[in-house]
C-alpha positions in Angstrom: 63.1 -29.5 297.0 64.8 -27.6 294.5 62.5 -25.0 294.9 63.6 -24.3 298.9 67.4 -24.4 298.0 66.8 -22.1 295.0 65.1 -19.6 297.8 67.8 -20.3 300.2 70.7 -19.5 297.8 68.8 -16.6 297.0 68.4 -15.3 300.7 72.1 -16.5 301.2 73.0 -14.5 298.0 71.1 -11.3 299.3 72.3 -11.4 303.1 76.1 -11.5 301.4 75.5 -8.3 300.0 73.7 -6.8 302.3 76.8 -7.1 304.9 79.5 -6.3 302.0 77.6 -3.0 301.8 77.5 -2.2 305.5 79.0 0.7 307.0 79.5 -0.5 310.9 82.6 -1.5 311.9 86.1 0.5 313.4 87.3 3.0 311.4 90.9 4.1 312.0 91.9 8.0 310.9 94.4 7.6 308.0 94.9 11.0 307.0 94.3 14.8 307.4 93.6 17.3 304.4 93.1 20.9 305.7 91.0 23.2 303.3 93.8 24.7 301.4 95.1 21.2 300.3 97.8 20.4 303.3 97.7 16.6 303.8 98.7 15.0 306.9 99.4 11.1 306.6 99.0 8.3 308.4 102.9 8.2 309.4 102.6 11.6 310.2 99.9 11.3 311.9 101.3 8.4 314.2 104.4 10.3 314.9 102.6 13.2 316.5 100.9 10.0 319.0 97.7 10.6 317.2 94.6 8.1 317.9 90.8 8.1 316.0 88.8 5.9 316.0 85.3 6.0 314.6 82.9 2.9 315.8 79.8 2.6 313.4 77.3 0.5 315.6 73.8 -1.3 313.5 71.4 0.7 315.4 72.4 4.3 314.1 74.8 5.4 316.7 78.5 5.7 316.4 81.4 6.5 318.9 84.4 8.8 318.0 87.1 7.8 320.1 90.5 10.9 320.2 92.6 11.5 322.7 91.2 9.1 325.7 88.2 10.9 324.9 84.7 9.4 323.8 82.0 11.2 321.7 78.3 9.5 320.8 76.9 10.8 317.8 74.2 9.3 315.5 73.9 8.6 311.9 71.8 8.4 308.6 72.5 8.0 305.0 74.6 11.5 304.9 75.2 12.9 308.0 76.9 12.3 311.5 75.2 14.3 314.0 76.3 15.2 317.9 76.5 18.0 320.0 79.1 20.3 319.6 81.4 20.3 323.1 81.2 24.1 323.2 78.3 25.6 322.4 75.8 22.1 323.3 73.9 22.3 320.1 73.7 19.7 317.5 75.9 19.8 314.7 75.9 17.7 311.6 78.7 16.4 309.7 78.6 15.1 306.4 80.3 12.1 305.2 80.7 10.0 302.1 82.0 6.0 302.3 83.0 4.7 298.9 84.4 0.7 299.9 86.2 0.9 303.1 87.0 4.6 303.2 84.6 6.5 304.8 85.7 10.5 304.3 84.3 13.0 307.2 84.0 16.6 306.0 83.9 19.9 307.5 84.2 23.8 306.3 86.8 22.4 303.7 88.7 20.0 306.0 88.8 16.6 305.5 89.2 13.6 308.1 89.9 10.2 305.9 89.4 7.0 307.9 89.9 3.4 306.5 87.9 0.0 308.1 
């Protein structure tokens, strides 16, 4: 007996974790930093009417919700990947998540958005 609640705890223990460390979930745009260091905030941001939302799903796909629009893109351990709305080809952005802030960036710009 003690030996199937030691395993269970353990499994318990390791699922806990496991779902701590997950990236899906809504992320929100909190703030703006253009490449030469110009920040725009979340107040800012919510003055100008302002909406982002990124949606990390389990299955490797994500939707980037702006501006009544809708964007699919998929995912792995450093990129988000989609097809670029003007040319069609795919384009890859990297992104770091460190906790609850997951930072997209692009050609020096950064898009900071919080779970």
């Amino acid at each position: 007996m003690k030996k199937i609640l030691t395993v269970l705890c353990v499994m318990v223990i390791a699922f806990m974790l496991t779902a701590c460390g997950s990236k899906t979930g809504t992320y929100k745009l909190v703030e703006m930093i253009g490449a030469s260091g110009e920040k725009v905030d979340s107040k800012m941001i919510e003055q100008f009417g302002m909406t982002m939302e990124l949606v990390i799903k389990d299955d490797k796909n994500a939707v980037l919700k702006a501006g009544g629009e809708e964007k699919t893109l998929t995912y792995d351990d450093k990129n988000f990947t989609g097809k670029d709305d003007e040319t069609g080809e795919e384009e890859s952005i990297p992104y770091t998540l460190e906790g609850n802030t997951l930072t997209l960036t692009q050609d020096g710009e950064k898009l900071v958005f919080k779970k």
